[in-house]
N, CA, C and O atoms as a GROMACS GRO file, in nm:
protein
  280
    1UNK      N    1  -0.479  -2.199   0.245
    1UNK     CA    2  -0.334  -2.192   0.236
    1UNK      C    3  -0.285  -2.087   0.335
    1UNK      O    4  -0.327  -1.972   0.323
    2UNK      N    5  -0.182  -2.122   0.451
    2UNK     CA    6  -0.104  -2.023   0.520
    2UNK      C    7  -0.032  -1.917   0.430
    2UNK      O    8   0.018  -1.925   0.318
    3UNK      N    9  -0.046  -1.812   0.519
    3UNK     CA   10   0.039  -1.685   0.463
    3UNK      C   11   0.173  -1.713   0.421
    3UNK      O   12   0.225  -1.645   0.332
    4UNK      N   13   0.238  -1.815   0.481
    4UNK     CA   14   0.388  -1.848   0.448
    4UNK      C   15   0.383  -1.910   0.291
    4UNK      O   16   0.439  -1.856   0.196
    5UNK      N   17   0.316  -2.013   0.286
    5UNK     CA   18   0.287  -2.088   0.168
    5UNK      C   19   0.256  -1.988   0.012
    5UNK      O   20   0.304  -1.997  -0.101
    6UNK      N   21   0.164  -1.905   0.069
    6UNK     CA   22   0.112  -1.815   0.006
    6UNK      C   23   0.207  -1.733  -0.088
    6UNK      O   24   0.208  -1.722  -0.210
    7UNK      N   25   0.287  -1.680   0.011
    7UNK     CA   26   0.382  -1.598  -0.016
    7UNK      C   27   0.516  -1.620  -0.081
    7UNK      O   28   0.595  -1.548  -0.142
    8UNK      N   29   0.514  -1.752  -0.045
    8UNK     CA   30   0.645  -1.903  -0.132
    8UNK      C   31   0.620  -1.887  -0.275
    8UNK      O   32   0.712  -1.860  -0.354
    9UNK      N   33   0.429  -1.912  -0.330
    9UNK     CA   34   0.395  -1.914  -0.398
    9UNK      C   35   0.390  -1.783  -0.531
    9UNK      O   36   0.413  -1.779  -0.652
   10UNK      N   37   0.351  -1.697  -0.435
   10UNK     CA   38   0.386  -1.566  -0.498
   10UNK      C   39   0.501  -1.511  -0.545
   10UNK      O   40   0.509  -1.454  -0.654
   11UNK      N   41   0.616  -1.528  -0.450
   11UNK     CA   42   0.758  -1.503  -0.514
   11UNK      C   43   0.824  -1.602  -0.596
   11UNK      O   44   0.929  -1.582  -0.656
   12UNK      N   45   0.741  -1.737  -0.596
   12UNK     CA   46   0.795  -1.792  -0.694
   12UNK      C   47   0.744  -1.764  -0.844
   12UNK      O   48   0.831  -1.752  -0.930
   13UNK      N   49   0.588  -1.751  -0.886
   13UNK     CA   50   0.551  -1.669  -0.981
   13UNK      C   51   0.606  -1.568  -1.008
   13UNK      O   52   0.695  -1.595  -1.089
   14UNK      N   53   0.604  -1.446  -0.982
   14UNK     CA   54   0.688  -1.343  -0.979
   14UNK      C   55   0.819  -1.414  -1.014
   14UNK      O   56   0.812  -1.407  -1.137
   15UNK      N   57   0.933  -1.478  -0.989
   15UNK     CA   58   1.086  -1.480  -1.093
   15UNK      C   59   1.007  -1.617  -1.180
   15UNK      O   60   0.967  -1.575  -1.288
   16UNK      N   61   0.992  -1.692  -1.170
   16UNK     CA   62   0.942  -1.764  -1.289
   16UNK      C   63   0.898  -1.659  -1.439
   16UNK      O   64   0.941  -1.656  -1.554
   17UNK      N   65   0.808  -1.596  -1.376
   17UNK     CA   66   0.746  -1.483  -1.496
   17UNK      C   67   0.856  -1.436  -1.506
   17UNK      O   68   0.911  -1.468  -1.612
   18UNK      N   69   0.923  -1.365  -1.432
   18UNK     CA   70   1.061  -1.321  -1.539
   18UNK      C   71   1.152  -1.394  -1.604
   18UNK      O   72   1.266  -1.358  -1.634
   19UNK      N   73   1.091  -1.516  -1.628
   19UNK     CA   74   1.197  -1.640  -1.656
   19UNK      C   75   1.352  -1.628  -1.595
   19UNK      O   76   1.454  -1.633  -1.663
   20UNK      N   77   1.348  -1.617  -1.506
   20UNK     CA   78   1.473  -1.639  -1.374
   20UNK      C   79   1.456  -1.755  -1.302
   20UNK      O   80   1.349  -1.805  -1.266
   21UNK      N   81   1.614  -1.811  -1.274
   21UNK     CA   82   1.641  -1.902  -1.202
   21UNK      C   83   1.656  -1.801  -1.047
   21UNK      O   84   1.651  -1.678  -1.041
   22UNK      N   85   1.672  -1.888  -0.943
   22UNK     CA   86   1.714  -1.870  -0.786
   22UNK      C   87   1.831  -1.791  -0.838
   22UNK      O   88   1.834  -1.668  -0.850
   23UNK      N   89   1.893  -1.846  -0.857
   23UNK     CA   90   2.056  -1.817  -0.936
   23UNK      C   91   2.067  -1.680  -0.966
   23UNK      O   92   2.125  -1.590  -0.906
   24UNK      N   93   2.016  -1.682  -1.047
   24UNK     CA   94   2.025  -1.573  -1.140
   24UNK      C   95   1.920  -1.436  -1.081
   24UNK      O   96   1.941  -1.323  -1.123
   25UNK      N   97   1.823  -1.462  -0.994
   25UNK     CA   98   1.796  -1.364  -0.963
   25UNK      C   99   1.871  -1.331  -0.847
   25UNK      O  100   1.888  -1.211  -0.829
   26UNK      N  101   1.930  -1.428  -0.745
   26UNK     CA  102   2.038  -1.353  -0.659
   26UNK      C  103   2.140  -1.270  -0.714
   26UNK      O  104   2.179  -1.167  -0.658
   27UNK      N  105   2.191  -1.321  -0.843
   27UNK     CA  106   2.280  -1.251  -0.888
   27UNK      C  107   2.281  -1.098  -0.896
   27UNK      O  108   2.377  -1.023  -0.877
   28UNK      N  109   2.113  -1.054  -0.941
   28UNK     CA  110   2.059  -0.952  -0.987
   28UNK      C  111   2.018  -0.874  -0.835
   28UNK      O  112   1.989  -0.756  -0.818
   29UNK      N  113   2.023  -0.945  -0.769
   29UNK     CA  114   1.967  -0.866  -0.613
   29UNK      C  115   2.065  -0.835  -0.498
   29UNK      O  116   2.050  -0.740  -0.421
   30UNK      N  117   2.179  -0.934  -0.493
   30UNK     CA  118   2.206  -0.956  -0.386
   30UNK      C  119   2.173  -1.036  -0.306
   30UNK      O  120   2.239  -1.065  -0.205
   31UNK      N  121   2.068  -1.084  -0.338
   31UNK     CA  122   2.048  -1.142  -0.213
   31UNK      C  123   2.022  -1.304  -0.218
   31UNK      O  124   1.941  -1.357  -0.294
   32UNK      N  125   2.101  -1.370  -0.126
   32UNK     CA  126   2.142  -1.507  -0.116
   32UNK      C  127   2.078  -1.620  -0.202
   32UNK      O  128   1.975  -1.653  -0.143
   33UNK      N  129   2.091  -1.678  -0.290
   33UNK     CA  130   1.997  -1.787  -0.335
   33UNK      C  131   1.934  -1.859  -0.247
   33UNK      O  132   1.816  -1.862  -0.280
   34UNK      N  133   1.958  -1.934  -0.125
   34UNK     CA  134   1.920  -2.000  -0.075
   34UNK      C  135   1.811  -1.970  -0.016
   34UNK      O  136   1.724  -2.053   0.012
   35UNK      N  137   1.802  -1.793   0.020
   35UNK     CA  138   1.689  -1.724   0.090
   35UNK      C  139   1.575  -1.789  -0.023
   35UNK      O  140   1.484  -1.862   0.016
   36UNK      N  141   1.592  -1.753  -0.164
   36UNK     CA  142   1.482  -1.797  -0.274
   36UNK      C  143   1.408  -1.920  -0.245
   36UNK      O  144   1.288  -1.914  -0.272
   37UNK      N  145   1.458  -2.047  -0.188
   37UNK     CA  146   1.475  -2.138  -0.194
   37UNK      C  147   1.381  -2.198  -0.024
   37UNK      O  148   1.308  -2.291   0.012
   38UNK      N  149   1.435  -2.089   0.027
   38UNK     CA  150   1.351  -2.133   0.144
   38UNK      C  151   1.207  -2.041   0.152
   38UNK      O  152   1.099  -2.082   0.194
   39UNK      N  153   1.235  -1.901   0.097
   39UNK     CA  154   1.061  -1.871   0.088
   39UNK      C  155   0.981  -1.959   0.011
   39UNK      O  156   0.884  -2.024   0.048
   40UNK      N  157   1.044  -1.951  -0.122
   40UNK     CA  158   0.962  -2.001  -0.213
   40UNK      C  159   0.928  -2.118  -0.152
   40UNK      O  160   0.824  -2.135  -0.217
   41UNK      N  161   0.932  -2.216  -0.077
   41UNK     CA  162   0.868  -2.324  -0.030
   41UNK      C  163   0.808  -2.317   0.129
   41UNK      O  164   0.775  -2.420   0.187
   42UNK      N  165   0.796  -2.163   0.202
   42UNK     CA  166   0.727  -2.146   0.311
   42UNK      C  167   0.810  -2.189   0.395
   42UNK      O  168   0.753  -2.238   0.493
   43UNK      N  169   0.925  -2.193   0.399
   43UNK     CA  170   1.041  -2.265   0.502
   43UNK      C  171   1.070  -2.158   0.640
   43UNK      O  172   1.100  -2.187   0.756
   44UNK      N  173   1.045  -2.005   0.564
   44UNK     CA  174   1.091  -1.873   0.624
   44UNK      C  175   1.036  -1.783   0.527
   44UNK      O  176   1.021  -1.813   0.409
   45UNK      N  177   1.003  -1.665   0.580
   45UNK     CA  178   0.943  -1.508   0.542
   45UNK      C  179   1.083  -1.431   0.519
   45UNK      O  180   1.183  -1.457   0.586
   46UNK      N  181   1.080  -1.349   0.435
   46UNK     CA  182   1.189  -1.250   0.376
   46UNK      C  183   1.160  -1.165   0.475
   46UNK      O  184   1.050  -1.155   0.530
   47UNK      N  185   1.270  -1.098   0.501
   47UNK     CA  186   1.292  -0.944   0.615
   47UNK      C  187   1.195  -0.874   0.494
   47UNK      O  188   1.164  -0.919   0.383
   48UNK      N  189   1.152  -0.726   0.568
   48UNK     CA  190   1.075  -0.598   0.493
   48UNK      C  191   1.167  -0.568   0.404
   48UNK      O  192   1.128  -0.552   0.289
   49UNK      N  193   1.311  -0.552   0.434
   49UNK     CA  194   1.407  -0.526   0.357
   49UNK      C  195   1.411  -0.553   0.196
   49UNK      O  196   1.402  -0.484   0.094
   50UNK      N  197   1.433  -0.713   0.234
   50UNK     CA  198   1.408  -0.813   0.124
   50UNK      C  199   1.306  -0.830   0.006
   50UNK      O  200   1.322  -0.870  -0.110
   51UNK      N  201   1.185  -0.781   0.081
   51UNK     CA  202   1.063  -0.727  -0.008
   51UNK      C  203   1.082  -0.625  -0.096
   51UNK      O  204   1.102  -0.626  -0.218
   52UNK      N  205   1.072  -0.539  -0.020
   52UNK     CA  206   1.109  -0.398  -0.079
   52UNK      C  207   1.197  -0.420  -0.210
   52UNK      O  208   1.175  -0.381  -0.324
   53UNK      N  209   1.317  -0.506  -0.151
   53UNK     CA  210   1.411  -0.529  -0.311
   53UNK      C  211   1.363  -0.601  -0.433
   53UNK      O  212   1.382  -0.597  -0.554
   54UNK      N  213   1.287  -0.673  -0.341
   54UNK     CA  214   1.223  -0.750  -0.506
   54UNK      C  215   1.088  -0.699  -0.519
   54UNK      O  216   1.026  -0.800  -0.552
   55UNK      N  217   1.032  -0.634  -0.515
   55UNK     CA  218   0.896  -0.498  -0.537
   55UNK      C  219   0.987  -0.412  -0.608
   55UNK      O  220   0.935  -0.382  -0.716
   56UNK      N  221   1.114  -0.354  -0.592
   56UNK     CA  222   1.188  -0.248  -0.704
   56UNK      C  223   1.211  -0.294  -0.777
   56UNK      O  224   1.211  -0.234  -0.885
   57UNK      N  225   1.254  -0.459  -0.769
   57UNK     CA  226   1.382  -0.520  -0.896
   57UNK      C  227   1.273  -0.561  -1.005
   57UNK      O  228   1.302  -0.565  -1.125
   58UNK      N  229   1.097  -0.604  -0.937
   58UNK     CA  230   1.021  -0.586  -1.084
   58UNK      C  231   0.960  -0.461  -1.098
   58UNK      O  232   0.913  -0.430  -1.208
   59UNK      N  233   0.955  -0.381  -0.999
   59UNK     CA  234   0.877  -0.242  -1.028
   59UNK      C  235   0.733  -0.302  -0.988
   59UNK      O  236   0.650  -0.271  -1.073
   60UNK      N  237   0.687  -0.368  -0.901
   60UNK     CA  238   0.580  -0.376  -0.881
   60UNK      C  239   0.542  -0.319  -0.748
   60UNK      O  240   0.655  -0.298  -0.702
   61UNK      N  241   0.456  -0.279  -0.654
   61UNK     CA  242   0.416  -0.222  -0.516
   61UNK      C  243   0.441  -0.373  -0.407
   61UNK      O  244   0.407  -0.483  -0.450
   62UNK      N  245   0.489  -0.362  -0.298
   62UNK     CA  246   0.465  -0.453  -0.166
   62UNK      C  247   0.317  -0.543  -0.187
   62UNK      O  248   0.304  -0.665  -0.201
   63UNK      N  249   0.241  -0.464  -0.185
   63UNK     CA  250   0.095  -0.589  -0.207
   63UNK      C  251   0.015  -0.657  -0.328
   63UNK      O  252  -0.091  -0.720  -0.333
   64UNK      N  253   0.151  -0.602  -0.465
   64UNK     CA  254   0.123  -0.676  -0.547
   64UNK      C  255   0.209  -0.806  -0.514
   64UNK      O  256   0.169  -0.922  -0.526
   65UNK      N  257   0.323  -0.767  -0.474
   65UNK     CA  258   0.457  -0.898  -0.462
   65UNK      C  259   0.395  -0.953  -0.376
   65UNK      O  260   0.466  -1.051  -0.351
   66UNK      N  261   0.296  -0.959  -0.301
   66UNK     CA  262   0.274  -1.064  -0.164
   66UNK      C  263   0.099  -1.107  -0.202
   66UNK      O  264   0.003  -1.165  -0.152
   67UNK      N  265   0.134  -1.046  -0.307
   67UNK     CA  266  -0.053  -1.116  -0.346
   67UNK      C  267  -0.198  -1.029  -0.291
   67UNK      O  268  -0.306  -1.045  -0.347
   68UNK      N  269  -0.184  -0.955  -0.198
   68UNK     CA  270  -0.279  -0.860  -0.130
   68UNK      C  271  -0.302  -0.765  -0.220
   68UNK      O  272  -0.235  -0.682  -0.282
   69UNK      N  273  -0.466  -0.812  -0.211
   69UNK     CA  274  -0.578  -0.741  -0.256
   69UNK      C  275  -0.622  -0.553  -0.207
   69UNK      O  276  -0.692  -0.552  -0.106
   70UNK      N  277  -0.607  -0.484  -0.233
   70UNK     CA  278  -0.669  -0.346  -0.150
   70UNK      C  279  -0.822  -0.359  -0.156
   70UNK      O  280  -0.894  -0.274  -0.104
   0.00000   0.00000   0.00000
């Protein structure tokens, strides 16, 4: 699986587990639904920015949200 795919996959786990819609977690972030919509299916990569916000908004670290192992 490509890193893009990968990473679709991962942020979609991550709001699923919080039982969140696209919707509803833009609501909570700022940031665009549609962005949800195109990672989550490997369409496009989130800015560092973008990460960072959803690594705070669950409290988890950058390489838990992207799946990387240390």
């Amino acid at each position: 699986m490509d890193f893009e795919s990968q990473l679709g996959k991962n942020l979609r786990e991550w709001r699923e587990g919080a039982g969140l819609t696209q919707l509803k977690l833009s609501e909570l972030t700022g940031i665009n639904q549609s962005m949800f919509s195109r990672w989550e299916s490997g369409e496009n990569l989130p800015s560092i920015r973008d990460l960072i916000t959803l690594a705070d908004f669950y409290h988890i670290s950058l390489d838990e949200l992207v799946g990387r192992d240390s």
